[in-house]
C-alpha positions in Angstrom: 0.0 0.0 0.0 1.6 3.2 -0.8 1.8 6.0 1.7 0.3 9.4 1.1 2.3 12.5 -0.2 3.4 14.4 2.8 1.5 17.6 1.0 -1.7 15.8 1.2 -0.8 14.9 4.4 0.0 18.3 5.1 -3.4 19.5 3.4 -5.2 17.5 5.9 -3.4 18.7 8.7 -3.9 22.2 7.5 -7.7 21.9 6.6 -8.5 22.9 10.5 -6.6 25.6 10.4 -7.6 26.9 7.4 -11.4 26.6 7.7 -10.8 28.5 11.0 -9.6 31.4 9.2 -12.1 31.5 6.6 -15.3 31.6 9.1 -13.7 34.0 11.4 -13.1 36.1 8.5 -16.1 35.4 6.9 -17.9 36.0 10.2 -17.1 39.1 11.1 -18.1 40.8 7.7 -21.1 39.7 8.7 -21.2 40.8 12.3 -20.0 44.2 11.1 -22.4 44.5 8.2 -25.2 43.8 10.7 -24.4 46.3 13.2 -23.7 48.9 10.1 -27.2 48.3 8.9 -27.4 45.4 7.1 -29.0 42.3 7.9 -28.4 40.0 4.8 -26.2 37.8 6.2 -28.2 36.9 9.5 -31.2 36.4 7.2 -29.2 34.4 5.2 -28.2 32.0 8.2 -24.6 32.9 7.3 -23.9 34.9 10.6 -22.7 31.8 12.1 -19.2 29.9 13.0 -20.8 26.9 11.8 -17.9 26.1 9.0 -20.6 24.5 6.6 -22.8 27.7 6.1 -19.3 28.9 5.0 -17.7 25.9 2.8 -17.5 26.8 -1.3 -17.0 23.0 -2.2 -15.0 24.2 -5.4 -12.8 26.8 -3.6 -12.8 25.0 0.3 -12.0 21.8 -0.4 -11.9 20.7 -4.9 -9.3 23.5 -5.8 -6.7 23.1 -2.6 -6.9 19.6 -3.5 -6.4 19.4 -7.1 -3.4 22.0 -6.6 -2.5 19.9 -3.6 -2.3 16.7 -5.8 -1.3 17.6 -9.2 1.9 19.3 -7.0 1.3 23.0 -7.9 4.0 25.7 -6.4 0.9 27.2 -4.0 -1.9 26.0 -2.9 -5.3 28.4 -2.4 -8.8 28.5 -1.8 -11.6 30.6 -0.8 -14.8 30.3 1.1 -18.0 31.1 0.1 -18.8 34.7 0.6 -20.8 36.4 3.3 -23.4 38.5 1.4 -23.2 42.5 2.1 -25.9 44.3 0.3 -24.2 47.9 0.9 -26.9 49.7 0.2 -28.7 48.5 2.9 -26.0 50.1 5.2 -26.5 53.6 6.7 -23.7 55.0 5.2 -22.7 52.9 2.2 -19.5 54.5 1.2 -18.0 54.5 4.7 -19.3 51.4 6.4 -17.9 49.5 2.7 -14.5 50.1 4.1 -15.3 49.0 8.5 -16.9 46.0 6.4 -14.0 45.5 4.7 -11.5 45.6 6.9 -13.4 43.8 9.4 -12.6 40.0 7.8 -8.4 40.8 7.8 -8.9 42.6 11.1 -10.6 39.4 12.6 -7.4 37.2 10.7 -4.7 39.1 12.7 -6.6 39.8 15.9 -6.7 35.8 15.9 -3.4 35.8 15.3 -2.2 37.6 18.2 -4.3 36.3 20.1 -2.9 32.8 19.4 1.0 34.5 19.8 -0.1 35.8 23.2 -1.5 32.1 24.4 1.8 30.6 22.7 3.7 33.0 24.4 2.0 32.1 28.1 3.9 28.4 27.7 1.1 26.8 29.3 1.2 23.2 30.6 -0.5 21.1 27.7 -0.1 23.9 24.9 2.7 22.3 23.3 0.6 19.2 22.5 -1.6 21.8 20.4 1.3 24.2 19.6 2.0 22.8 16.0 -1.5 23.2 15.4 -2.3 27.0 16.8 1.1 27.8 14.8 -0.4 26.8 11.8 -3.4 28.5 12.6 -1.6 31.3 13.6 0.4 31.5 10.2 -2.6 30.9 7.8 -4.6 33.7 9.6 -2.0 36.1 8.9 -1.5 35.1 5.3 -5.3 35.0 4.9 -5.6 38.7 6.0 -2.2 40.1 4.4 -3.4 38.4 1.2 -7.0 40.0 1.2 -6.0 43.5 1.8 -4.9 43.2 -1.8 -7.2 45.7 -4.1 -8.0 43.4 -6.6 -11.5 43.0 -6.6 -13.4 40.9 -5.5 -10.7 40.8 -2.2 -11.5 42.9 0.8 -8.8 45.3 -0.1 -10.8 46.7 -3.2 -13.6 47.4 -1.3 -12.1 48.9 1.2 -10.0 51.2 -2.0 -13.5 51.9 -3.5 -14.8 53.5 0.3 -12.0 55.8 -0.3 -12.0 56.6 -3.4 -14.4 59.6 -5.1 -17.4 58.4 -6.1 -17.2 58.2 -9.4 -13.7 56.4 -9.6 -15.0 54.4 -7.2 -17.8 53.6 -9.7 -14.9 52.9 -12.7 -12.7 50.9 -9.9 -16.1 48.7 -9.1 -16.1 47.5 -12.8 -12.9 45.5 -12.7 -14.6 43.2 -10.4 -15.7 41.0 -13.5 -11.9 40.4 -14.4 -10.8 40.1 -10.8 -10.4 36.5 -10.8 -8.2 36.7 -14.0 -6.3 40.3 -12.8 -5.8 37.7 -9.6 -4.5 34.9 -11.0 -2.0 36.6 -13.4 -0.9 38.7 -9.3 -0.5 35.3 -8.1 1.5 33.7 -11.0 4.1 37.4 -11.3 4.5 36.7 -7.1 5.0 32.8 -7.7 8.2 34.0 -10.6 9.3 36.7 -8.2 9.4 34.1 -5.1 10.3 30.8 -6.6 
């Protein structure tokens, strides 16, 4: 019987972590949008830290996979999105940006927060210490990576709160090449970096 690749093992491993990242990210757009106005997501049932409500089965768990498999030089994914409908908040244009931000500010306040209980060295931690580095690590890269203004990441919403409205309006329209204007970002970091 042949053993598994350690990356898949590694993928399963990492799977945890991961998934925590995504509904604490995803999660606290929500919570934000709801307090700025906009109740979408609650209606929805997807103001929860239940991970299924926030699994995309192509980008949680088909995608990272394949990549993970076929031996590609990074491995990504993405959950499915919480839905804001900004014009439901009270001030669109300013709460886009708290929204925003508030999915990478969740990422890195886990993140510390994990430092900090690493940090303690309590009895029994270390058992779990591989694991709470990992989630500590994917949480950071998760919110660096989304602060990135390339729509439809968290970073172009936050540029369009900021910009005048009517670039803002121009800006909004790249949205249906972001996947593309993404992938060709990823694949200029991958030659810089490998």
């Amino acid at each position: 019987m042949e053993q598994s690749s350690p990356q898949f093992s590694d993928f399963l491993l990492s799977l945890p972590a991961f998934l925590i990242a995504l509904v604490v990210h995803e999660y606290a757009h929500g919570y934000i949008a709801n307090k700025l106005g906009d109740d979408t997501a609650k209606q929805m049932g997807r103001l929860t830290f239940n991970p299924l409500a926030h699994i995309d089965p192509m980008g949680t768990v088909f995608l990272p996979l394949f990549l993970i498999l076929t031996r590609a030089p990074f491995v990504f994914g993405w959950a499915k999105p919480v839905p804001v409908n900004f014009s439901n908040l009270r001030n669109p244009k300013k709460h886009m940006i708290w929204v925003g931000l508030a999915g990478p500010a969740a990422n890195f306040a886990l993140a510390i927060l994990i430092f900090l209980l690493l940090s303690l060295k309590i009895p029994g931690i270390p058992v779990f210490s591989a694991f709470l580095v990992n989630v500590m690590i994917i949480n950071i890269f998760l919110g660096a990576f989304n602060l990135i203004p390339i729509p439809p990441l968290d970073g172009s919403r936050i540029l369009m709160g900021l910009l005048p409205h009517r670039l803002s309006i121009a800006y909004s329209r790249l949205e249906r090449y972001g996947i593309i204007i993404l992938m060709m970002f990823l694949l200029l970091i991958r030659r810089f970096i490998l």
